[in-house]
Structure formats: structure tokens, C-alpha cells
C-alpha positions as CSV (number, residue, x, y, z in Angstrom):
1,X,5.2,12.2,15.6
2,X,8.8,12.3,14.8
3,X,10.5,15.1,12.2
4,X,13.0,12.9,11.3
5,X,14.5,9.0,11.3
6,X,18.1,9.4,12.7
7,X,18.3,6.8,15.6
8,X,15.8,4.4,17.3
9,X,16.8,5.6,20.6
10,X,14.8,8.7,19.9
11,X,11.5,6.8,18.9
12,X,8.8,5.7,21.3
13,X,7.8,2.2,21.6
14,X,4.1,3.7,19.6
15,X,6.2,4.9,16.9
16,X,8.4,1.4,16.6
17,X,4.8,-0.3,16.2
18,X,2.9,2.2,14.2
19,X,6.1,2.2,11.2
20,X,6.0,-2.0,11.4
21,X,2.3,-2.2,11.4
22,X,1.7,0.5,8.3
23,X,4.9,-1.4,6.6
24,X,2.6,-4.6,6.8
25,X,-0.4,-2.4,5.4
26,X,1.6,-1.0,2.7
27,X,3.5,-4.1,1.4
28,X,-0.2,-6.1,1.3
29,X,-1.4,-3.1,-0.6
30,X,1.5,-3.0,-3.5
31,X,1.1,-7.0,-3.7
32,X,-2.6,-6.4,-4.5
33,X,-1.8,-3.9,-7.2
34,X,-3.5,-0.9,-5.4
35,X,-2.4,2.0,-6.7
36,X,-1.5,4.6,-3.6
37,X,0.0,7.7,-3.9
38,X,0.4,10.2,-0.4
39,X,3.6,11.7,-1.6
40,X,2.6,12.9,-5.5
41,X,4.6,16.1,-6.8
42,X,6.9,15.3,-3.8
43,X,11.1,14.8,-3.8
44,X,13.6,13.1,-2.3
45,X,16.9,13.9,-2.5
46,X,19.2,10.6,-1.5
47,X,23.1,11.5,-0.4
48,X,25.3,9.1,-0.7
49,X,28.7,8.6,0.8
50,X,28.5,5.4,0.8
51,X,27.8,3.6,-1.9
52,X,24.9,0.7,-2.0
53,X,22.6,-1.7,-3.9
54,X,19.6,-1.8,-1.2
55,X,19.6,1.4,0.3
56,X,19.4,3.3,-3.1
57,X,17.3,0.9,-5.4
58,X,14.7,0.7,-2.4
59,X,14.5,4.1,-1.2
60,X,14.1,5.1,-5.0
61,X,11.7,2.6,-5.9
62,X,9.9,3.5,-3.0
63,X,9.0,7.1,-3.6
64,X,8.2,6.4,-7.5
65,X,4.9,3.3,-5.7
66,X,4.1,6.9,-3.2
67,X,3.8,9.0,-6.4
68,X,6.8,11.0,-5.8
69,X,10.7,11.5,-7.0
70,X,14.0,10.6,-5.7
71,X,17.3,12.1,-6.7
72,X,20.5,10.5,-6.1
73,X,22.8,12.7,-5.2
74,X,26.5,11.6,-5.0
75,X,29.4,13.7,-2.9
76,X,30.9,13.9,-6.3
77,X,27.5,15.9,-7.5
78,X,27.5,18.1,-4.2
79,X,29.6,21.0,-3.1
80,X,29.5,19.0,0.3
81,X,32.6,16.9,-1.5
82,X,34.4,19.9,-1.8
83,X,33.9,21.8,1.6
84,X,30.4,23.9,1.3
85,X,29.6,23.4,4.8
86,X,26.5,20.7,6.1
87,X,24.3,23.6,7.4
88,X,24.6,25.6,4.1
89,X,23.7,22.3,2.1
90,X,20.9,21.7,4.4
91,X,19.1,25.1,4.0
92,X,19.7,25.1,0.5
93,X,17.9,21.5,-0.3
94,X,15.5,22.2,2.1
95,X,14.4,24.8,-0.6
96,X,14.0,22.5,-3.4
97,X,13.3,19.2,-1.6
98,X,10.4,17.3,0.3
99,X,12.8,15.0,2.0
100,X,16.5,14.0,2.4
101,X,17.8,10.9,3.2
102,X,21.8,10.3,3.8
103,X,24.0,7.8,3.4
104,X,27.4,8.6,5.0
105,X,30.2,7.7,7.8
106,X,29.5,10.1,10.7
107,X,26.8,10.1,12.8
108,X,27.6,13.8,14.0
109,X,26.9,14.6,10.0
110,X,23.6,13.4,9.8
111,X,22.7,15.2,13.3
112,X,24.2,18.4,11.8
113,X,22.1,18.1,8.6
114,X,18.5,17.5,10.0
115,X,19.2,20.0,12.6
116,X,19.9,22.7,10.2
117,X,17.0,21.2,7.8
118,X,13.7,22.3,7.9
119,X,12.8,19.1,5.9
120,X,12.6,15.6,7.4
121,X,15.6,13.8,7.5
122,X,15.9,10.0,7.2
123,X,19.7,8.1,8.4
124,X,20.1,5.6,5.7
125,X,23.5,4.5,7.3
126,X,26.5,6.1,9.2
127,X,28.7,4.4,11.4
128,X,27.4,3.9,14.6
129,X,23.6,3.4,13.4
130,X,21.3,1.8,10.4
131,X,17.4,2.6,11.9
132,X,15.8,1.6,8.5
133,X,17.4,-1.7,8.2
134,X,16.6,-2.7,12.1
135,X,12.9,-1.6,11.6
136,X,12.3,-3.9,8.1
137,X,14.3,-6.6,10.5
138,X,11.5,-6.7,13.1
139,X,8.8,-6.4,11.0
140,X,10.2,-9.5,9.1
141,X,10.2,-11.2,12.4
142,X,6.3,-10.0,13.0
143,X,6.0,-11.1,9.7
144,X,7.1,-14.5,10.3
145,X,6.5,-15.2,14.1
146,X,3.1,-13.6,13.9
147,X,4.4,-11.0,17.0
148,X,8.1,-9.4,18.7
149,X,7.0,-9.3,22.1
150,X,9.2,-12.0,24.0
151,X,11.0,-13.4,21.1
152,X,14.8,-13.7,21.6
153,X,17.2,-12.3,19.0
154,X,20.6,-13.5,18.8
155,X,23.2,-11.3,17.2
156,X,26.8,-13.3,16.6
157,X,29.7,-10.9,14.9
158,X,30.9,-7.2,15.3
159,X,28.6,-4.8,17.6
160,X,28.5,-2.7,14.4
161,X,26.2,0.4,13.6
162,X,23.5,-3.2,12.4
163,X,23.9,-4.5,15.8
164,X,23.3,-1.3,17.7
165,X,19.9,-0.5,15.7
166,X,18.7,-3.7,15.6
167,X,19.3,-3.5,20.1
168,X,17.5,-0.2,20.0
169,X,14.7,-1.6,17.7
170,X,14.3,-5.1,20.2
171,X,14.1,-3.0,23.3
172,X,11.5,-0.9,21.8
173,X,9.6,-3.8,21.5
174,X,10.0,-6.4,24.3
175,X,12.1,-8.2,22.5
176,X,15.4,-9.9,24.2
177,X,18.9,-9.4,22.8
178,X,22.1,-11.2,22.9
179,X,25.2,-10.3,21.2
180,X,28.4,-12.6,21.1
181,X,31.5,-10.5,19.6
182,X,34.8,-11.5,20.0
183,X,36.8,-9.2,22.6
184,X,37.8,-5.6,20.9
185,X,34.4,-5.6,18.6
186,X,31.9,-5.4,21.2
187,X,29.3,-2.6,20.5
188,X,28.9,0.9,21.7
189,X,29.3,1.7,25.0
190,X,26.7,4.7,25.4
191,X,23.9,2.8,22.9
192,X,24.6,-0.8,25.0
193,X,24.3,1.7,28.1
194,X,21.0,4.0,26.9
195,X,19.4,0.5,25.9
196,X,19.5,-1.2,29.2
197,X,17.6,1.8,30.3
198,X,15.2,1.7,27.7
199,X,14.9,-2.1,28.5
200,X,13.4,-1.9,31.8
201,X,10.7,0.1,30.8
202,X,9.9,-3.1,28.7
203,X,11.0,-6.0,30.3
204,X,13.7,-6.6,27.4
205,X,16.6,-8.3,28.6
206,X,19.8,-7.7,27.1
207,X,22.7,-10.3,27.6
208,X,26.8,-9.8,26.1
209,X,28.8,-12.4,25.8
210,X,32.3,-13.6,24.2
211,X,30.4,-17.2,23.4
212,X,27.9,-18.0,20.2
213,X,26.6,-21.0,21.4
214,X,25.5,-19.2,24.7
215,X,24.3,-16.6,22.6
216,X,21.8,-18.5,20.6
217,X,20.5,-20.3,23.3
218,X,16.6,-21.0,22.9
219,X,17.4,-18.0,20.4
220,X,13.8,-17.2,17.6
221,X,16.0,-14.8,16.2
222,X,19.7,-15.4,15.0
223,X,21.4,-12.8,13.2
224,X,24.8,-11.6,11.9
225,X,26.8,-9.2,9.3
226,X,30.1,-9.0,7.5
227,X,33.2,-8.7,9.8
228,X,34.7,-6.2,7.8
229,X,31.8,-3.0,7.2
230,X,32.2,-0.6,4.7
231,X,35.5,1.6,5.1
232,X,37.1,-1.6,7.1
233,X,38.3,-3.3,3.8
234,X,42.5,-2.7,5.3
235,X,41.0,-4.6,8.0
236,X,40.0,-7.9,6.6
237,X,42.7,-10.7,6.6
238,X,42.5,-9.4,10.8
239,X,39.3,-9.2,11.4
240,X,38.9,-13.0,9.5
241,X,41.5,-14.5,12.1
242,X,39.5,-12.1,15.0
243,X,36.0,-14.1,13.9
244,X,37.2,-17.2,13.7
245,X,34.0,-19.5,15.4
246,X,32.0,-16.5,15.0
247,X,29.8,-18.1,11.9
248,X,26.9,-19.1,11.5
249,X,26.7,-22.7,10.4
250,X,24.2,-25.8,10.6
251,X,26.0,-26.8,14.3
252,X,25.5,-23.4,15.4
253,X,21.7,-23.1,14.3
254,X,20.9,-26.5,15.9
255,X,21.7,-24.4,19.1
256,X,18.8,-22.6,18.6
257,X,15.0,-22.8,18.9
258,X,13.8,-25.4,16.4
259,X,11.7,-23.0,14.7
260,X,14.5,-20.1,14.5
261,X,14.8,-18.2,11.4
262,X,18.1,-17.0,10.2
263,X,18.8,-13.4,9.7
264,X,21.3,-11.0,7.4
265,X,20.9,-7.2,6.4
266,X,23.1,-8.3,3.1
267,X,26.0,-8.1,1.4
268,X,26.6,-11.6,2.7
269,X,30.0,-13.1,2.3
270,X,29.3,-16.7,2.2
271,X,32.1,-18.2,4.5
272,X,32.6,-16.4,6.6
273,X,30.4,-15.1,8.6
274,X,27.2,-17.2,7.6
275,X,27.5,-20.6,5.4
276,X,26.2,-20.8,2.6
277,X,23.8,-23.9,3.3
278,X,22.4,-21.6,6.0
279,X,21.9,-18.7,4.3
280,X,20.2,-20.3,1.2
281,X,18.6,-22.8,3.7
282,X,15.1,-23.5,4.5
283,X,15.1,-21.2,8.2
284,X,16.7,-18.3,6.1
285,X,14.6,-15.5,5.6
286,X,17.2,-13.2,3.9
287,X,15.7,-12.3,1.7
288,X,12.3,-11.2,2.5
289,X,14.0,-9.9,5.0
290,X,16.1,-7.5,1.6
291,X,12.5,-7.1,0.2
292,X,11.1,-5.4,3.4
293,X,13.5,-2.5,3.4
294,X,10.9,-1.1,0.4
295,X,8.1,-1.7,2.4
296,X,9.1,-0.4,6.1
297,X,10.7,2.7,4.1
298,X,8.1,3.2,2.4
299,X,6.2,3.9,5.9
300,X,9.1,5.8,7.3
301,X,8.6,8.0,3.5
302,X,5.0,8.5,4.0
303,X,4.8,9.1,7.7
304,X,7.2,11.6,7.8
305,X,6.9,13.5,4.1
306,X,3.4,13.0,4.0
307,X,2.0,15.7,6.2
């Protein structure tokens, strides 16, 4: 099993289905009040770069229901803010800590900290990926469609660090993917690439295209995220004019399967990218989709602090 949770490229298939299965066990478990607690006496320290409502209150929340502790550690708190190299501040947590999980801007960061960790360590955002939200995505989806295998998921927006986990989740699991970004914001070249080789082993189909409505076409699945991430605030009033068509709206969701269920990893900006009589519509799943990120981390937690 896996040391640490830094992309879903590096998971098998087996692991993809065992974290979305026990999510399912777990979440049934907390609604029934049964008290379950693998991780007692155990810490988690939580680095955050990046600020966030989701990431923080569920991770935290999460580790108190498994009987342990999370710390949140700021980069104002750490001497990481002020130049202590990453592999000094990961041998020195791994003596205190159980678990680290990191929310920051470079992937390279995260691959320098679990690599000089002897802890696990989880990616609770950079950049270029977001595992933890693409895994509470699909098993929202199992959740809801009963299964992943042969569903279609349509992504419409930026081929952000969102878009390239949720592609490395889907082709993990039979799913197929289709992405419409407008040209300059199409997604990674080595994740699209790695992908289509991880999709013929399988028979996930990947399509790219500059057009939603092809996109969504007979579509279970559509999704999207705010043009503008985190750090890309300077870029706004462009990347508004650049997404122009890109939303999702009523006209765009009758393109769909008739049964599709909408799809956002939150903050939404209501407007833009999704309208708001989608979002808080009846084929929105938002937010039980927001809720999952406890459960799904909670089996990320378990599997890989509770040995």
C-alpha cells in the first residue's frame, strides 16, 4: 500500500477503489453514530500555504471522529517561511508527528517533503494537483450513479491542478473524460500525456476540445472550477473575457444526459463559471459532493497513519 497521497498517477486502480469503497464504509458509520477510533494518541500536522475553508475544517475534523489530533500549522508558524530548508522541516516533524498533510503552490515542495519524511505525507493542494478532492469527486459519483465504470465526466473551464486529478482519478477507474478549455488554459501536457497511457490499460477514453457543448455530450458527469485559482487573482478581469461561453448554465446542462449531476470542488463564483440556478438546482450535488472530502480523507487518514 501506498506511504503517501501526493498524485493519483502513482496509485493503482486497487488503491482508487479500496479509498472510495472504505470512504463509503466510514461515512455510513459516522451517520450511525458509531464511535471508531484507528488513529487515537495519533497527530497530524496540516501546512498551509494556502489558505482554505474545506481542506482545513475537514482534514481537522477528520482526525478528531479517528481519535486523533491535527495541528494547523501556518508558514507564518514555521521556520519554512523564513528559509529552514524542506528536508530539515521534514525530519524534524517526522519526530513529533504521525502524519503531515500540505497545502502549498509547488508540487516539487510536496515531493521534497515526503521524500525526506519518514512519516506519510498527504498533498492537500499545490498547483498542478488536488488527489483528495478528485477521490471524494468519484466516490460522490459512486455514490450517486450506484458505480464509475463507463460513466462520462465532463470537465468545462481551466485544465487546472482540479482537472488534472480528477483525469488521473477517471482513468483509474474506467471512467471517460472530456475537457473543453479555451485555447492557452488547456491542462498539463505530461499528466494529459501519462493519462492516455494509464487509459488503455482501462478502456477510459479521454477526449480535448475547445467546444462545451461537444464536451458534455451524453456527459453523467459535468464539472467545472473558478477561472481564476488561488494566486491568479491579477488575472481575473482576463481570464473572465478568456471564459466567456465556458459556464455552466441550464442550455448547457440540457446538452447532457438527462440524469447528469452537476459537479464543483467549491469556492463557486456564481456567474461565472456555473449559474446560480444550476448550482443550487435539483441535478447539483455540490454539496455532498463538499461533505465527502471528510469522509474520503478520513480513509486516505486511516489507511495511511493507521498502521
Amino acid at each position: 500500500m501506498m506511504k503517501d497521497l501526493l498524485t493519483l498517477s502513482k496509485l493503482t486502480s486497487a488503491d482508487v477503489k479500496a479509498i472510495i469503497d472504505r470512504s463509503a464504509e466510514l461515512k455510513q458509520m459516522q451517520k450511525q453514530g458509531k464511535v471508531h477510533h484507528p488513529l487515537a494518541n495519533k497527530s497530524l500536522g496540516m501546512i498551509f500555504e494556502k489558505s482554505s475553508t474545506r481542506t482545513r475544517v475537514s482534514f481537522e475534523v477528520g482526525m478528531y471522529q479517528l481519535g486523533g489530533q491535527a495541528l494547523f500549522l501556518s508558514s507564518n508558524d514555521l521556520q519554512l517561511g523564513r528559509g529552514e530548508p524542506v528536508a530539515d522541516t521534514a525530519r524534524v516533524l517526522s519526530r513529533y508527528l504521525d502524519g503531515i498533510m500540505i497545502r502549498t503552490f509547488a508540487q516539487e515542495m510536496v515531493e521534497e517533503l515526503a521524500h525526506h519524511a519518514s512519516i506519510p505525507v498527504i498533498n492537500g493542494l499545490t498547483d498542478l494537483h488536488h488527489p483528495c478532492q478528485a477521490l471524494a469527486d468519484l466516490f460522490t459519483v459512486q455514490e450517486k450513479k450506484g458505480g464509475l465504470k463507463g460513466l462520462k465526466l465532463a470537465y468545462i473551464g481551466d485544465g487546472n491542478n482540479v482537472a488534472n486529478s480528477l483525469l488521473e482519478a477517471c482513468v483509474k477507474t474506467g471512467m471517460h473524460f472530456s475537457i473543453a478549455c479555451p485555447q492557452g488554459y488547456e491542462m498539463d501536457p505530461k499528466v494529459l500525456a501519462e493519462a492516455r497511457g494509464a487509459a488503455r490499460e482501462t478502456g477510459s477514453s479521454i477526449e480535448t476540445t475547445g467546444d462545451p457543448y461537444q464536451a458534455v455530450m451524453k456527459a453523467d458527469v459535468l464539472y467545472t472550477d473558478v477561472w481564476a485559482s488561488m494566486g491568479q487573482e491579477a488575472e481575473h478581469a482576463k481570464r473572465v473575457k478568456a471564459f466567456q461561453g465556458y459556464q455552466i448554465d441550464a442550455k448547457l446542462l440540457k446538452a447532457a444526459s438527462p440524469e447528469a449531476i452537476v459537479m464543483h470542488c467549491l469556492p463557486a463564483h456564481r456567474g461565472e463559471e456555473i449559474a446560480a440556478d444550476v448550482i443550487d438546482g435539483p441535478q447539483s450535488v455540490v454539496f455532498d459532493e463538499a461533505e465527502n472530502r471528510l469522509h474520503t480523507q478520513k480513509a486516505v487518514l486511516e489507511m495511511l497513519m493507521g498502521k
